[in-house]
C-alpha positions as CSV (number, residue, x, y, z in Angstrom):
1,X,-116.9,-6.2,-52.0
2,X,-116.4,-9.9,-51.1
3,X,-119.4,-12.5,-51.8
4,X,-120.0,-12.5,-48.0
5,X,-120.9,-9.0,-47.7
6,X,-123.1,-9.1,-50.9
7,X,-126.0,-10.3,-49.0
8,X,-130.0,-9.4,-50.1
9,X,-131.9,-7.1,-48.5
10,X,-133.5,-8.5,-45.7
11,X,-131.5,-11.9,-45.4
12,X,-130.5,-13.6,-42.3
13,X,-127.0,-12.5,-41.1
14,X,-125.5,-15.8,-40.3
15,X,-122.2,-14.6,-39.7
16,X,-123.7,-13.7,-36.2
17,X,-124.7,-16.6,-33.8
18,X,-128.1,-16.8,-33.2
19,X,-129.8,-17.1,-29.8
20,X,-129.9,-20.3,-28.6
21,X,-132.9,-22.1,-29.5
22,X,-135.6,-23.3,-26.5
23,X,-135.8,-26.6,-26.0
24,X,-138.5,-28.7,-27.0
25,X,-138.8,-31.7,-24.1
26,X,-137.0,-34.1,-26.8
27,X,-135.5,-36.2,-23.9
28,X,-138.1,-36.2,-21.2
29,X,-138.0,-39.2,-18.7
30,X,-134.2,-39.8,-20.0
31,X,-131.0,-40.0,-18.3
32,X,-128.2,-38.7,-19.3
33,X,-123.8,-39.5,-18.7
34,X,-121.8,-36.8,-20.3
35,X,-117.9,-36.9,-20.3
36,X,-115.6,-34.2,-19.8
37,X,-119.0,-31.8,-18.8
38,X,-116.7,-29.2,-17.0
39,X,-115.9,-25.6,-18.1
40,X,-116.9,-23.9,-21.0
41,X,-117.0,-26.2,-24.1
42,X,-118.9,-28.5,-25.3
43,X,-119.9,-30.9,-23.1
44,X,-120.8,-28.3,-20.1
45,X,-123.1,-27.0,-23.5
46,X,-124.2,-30.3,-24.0
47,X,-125.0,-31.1,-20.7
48,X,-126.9,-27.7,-20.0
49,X,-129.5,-28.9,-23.6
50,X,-129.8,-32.1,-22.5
51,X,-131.3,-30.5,-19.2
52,X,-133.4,-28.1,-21.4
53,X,-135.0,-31.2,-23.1
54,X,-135.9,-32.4,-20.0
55,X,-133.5,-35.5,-19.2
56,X,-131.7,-36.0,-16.4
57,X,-128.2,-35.8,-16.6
58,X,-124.8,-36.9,-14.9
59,X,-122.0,-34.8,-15.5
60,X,-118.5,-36.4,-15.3
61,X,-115.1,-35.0,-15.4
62,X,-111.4,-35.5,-14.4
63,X,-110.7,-31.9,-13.1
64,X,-112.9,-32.2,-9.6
65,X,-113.0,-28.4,-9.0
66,X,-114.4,-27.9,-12.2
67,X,-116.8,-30.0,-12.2
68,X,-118.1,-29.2,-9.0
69,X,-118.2,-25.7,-10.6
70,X,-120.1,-26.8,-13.1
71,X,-123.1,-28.6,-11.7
72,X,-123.5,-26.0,-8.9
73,X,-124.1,-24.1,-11.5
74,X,-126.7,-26.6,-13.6
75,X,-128.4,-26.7,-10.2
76,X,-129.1,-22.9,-10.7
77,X,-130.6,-22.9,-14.0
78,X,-132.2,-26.3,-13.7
79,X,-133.7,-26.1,-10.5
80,X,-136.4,-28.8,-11.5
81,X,-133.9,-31.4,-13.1
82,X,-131.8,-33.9,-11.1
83,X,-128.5,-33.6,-11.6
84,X,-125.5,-35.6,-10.4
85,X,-121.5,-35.4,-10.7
86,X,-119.2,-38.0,-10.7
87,X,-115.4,-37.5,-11.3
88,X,-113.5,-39.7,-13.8
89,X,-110.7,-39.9,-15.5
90,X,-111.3,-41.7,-18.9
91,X,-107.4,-43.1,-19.3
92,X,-108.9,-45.3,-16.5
93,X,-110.9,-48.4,-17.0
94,X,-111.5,-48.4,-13.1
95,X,-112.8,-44.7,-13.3
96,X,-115.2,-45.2,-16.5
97,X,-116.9,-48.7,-15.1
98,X,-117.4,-47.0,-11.6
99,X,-119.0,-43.6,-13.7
100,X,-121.3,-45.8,-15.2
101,X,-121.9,-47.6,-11.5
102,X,-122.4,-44.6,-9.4
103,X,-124.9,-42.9,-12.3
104,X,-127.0,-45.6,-12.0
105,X,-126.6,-45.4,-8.2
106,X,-127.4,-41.6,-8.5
107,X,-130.2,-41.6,-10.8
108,X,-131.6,-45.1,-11.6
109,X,-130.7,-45.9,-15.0
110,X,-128.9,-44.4,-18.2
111,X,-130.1,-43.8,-21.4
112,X,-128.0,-41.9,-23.4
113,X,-124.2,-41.6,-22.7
114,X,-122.8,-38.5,-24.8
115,X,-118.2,-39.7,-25.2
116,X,-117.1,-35.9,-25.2
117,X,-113.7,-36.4,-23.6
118,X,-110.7,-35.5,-26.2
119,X,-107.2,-33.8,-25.7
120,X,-105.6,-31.9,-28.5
121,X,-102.5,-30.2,-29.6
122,X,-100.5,-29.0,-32.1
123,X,-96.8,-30.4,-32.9
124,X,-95.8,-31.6,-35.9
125,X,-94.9,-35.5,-36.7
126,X,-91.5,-35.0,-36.9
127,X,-90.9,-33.2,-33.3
128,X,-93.7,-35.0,-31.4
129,X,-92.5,-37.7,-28.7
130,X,-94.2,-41.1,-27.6
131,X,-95.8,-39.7,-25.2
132,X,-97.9,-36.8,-27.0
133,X,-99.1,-39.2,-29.2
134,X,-100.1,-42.1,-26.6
135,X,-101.5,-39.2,-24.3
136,X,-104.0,-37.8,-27.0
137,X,-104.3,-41.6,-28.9
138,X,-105.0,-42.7,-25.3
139,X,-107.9,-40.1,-24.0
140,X,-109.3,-38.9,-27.0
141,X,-109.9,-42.1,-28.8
142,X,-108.9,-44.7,-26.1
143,X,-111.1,-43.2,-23.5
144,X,-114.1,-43.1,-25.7
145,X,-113.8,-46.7,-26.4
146,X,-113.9,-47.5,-22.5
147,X,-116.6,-45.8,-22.1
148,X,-118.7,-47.1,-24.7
149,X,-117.7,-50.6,-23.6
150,X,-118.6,-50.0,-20.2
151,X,-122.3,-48.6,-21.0
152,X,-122.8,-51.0,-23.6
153,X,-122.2,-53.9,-21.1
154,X,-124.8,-52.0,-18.9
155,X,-127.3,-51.4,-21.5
156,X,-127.0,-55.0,-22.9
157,X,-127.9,-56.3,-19.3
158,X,-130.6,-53.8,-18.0
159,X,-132.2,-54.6,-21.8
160,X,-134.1,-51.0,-22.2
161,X,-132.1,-50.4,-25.0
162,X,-130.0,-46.4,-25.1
163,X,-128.3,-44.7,-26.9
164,X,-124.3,-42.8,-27.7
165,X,-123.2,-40.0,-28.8
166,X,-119.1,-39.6,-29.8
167,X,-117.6,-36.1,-30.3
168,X,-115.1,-37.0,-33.4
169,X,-113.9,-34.0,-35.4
170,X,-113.9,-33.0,-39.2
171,X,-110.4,-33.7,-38.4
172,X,-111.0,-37.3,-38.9
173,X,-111.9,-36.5,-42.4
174,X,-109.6,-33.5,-42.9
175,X,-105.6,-32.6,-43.1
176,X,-104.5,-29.8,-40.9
177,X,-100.9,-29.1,-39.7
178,X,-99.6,-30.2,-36.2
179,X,-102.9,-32.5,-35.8
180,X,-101.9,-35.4,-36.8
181,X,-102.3,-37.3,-33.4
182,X,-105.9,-35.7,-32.9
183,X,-106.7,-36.7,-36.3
184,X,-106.0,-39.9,-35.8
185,X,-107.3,-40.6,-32.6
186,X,-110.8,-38.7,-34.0
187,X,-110.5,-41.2,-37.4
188,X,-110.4,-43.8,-35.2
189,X,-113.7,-42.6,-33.0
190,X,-115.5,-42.5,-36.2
191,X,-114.3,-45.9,-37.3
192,X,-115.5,-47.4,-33.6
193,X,-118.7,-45.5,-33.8
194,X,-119.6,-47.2,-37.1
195,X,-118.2,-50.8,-35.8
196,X,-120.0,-50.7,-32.6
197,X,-123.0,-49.1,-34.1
198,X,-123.5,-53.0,-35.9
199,X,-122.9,-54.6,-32.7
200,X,-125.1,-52.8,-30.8
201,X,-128.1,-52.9,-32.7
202,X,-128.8,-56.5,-31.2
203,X,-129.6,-54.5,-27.7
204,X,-131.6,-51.8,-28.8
205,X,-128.9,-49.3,-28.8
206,X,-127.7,-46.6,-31.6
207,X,-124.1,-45.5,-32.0
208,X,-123.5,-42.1,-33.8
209,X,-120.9,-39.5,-33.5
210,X,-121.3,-35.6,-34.3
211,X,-117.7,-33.9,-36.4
212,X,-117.4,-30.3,-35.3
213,X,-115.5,-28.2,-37.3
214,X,-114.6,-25.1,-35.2
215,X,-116.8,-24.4,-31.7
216,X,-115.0,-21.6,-29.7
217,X,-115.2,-21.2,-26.4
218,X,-113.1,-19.4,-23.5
219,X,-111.1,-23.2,-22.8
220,X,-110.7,-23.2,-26.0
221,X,-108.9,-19.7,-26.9
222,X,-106.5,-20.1,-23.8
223,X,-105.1,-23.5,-25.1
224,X,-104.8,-22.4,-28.5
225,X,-103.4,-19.7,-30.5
226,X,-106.0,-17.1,-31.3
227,X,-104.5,-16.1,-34.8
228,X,-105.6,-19.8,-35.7
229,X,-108.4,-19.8,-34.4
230,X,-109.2,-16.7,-36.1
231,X,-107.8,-18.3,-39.2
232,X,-109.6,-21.3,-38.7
233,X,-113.3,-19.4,-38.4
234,X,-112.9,-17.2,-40.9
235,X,-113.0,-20.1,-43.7
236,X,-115.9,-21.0,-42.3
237,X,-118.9,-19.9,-44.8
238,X,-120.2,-18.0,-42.6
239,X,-117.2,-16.6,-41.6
240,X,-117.3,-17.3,-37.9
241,X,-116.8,-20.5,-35.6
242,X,-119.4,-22.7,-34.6
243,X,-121.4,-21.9,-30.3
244,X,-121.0,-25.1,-28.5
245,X,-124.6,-25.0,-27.8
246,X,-125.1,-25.3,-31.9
247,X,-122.6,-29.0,-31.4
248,X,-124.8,-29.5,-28.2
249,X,-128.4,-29.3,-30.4
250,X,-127.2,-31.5,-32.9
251,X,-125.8,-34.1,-29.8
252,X,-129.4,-33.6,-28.7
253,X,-131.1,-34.5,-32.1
254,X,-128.8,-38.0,-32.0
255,X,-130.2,-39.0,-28.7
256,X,-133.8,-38.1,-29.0
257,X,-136.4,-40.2,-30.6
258,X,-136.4,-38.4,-34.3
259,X,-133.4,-40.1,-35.2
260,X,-134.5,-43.8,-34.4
261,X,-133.3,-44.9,-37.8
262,X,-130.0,-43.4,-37.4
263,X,-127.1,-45.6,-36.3
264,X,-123.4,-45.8,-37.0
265,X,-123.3,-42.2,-38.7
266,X,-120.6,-39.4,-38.1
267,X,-122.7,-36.1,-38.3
268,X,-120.5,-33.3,-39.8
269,X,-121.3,-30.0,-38.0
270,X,-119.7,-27.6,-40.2
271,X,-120.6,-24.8,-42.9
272,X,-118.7,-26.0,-45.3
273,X,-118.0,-29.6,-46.6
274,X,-115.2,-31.8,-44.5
């Protein structure tokens, strides 16, 4: 019998995802720009709690359809919340300073702008071209550093102070084969989170990042192989891959006022250590 199954009577099966959690109006009054919102991952998730805790959110991606998709469907469920969609590709300075443009445009200000946008893959160092490295390099941690120029310059001149959220990666921490682009690019959002985060404190605004170890989802499972992803959760401790509503709760947490003396951190989501 493996030490997994050797559980007391009565304890909490946390191999099984629990129901998500209500939310708890952490963000009411707030506006919110999330990157990369479309589908099924984490930044549709993140969007959807942000909503739940009562802000106001703009949800942005580069795949138009999508996106539409998506915040037809936010309308649904959040009938009371105003909700906005802007498309942008983040490989584009034009697109990110005109995202941050229109959302004020749409919804009068931004307070919280959560950098989910990241491309992956898996090729090892020795076969991988230029281009897969600039094209991941260039969205994952390129993209985020546009972004977070462009709402820094806004928060810096509307003076209301904000905050950001990055989605880095345990990867940034941790080895794993055929990653080494997305590792690198995710190091490198950790390292800007931290650097910015001293910069920024002068306006008000905190700078942390969350590091997900594993959240499945359906975009997720068609891009990747399943056997590694089933690999991948099962050395998990509890033996199964994180919701991306958990990653979303935690994005929530960053932005809401119970973290006000947290800035410059990279907030490992994971059960075990990076």
């Amino acid at each position: 019998m493996s030490e997994r199954s050797e559980r007391p009577v009565g304890a909490v099966d946390l191999s099984t995802a629990p129901e998500i959690t209500p939310g708890h109006n952490l963000l009411a009054g707030k506006v919110a720009v999330v990157t990369a919102a479309a589908g099924t991952g984490i930044g549709s998730a993140t969007a959807r709690r942000l909503l739940s805790e009562g802000a106001d959110v703009v949800v942005s991606d580069w795949h138009e359809r999508r996106l539409g998709e998506t915040a037809e469907a936010l309308h649904t469920e959040f009938p009371d919340r105003r909700i906005a969609s802007v498309p942008c590709d983040v490989s584009s300075t034009q697109q990110v300073n005109q995202l941050i443009t229109e959302s004020v445009a749409a919804l009068g200000r931004i307070d919280i702008m959560v950098n989910n946008a990241g491309l992956g893959g898996e090729t090892p160092v020795v076969d991988m071209t230029d281009e897969q490295w600039d094209k991941v390099i260039d969205i994952t941690l390129n993209g985020t550093f546009r972004a977070t120029r462009a709402v820094l310059e806004y928060f810096r001149e509307a003076g209301h102070g904000g905050v950001i959220v990055n989605n880095a990666s345990v990867l940034g921490w941790r080895a794993q084969h055929g990653q080494a682009h997305y590792a690198a690019a995710k190091a490198g959002v950790m390292a800007l989170t931290r650097c910015s985060a001293v910069e920024a404190a002068e306006y008000g605004v905190r700078i942390n990042a969350v590091a997900p170890s594993i959240a499945r989802h359906a975009f997720l499972d068609k891009v990747t192989s399943g056997d590694l992803l089933d690999r991948l959760a099962a050395g998990e401790a509890f033996g199964r891959a994180a919701e991306p509503w958990e990653v979303a709760a935690t994005i929530a947490m960053l932005a809401s006022d119970y973290t006000t003396y947290l800035t410059g951190e990279v907030v490992s989501i994971s059960s075990q250590r990076a």
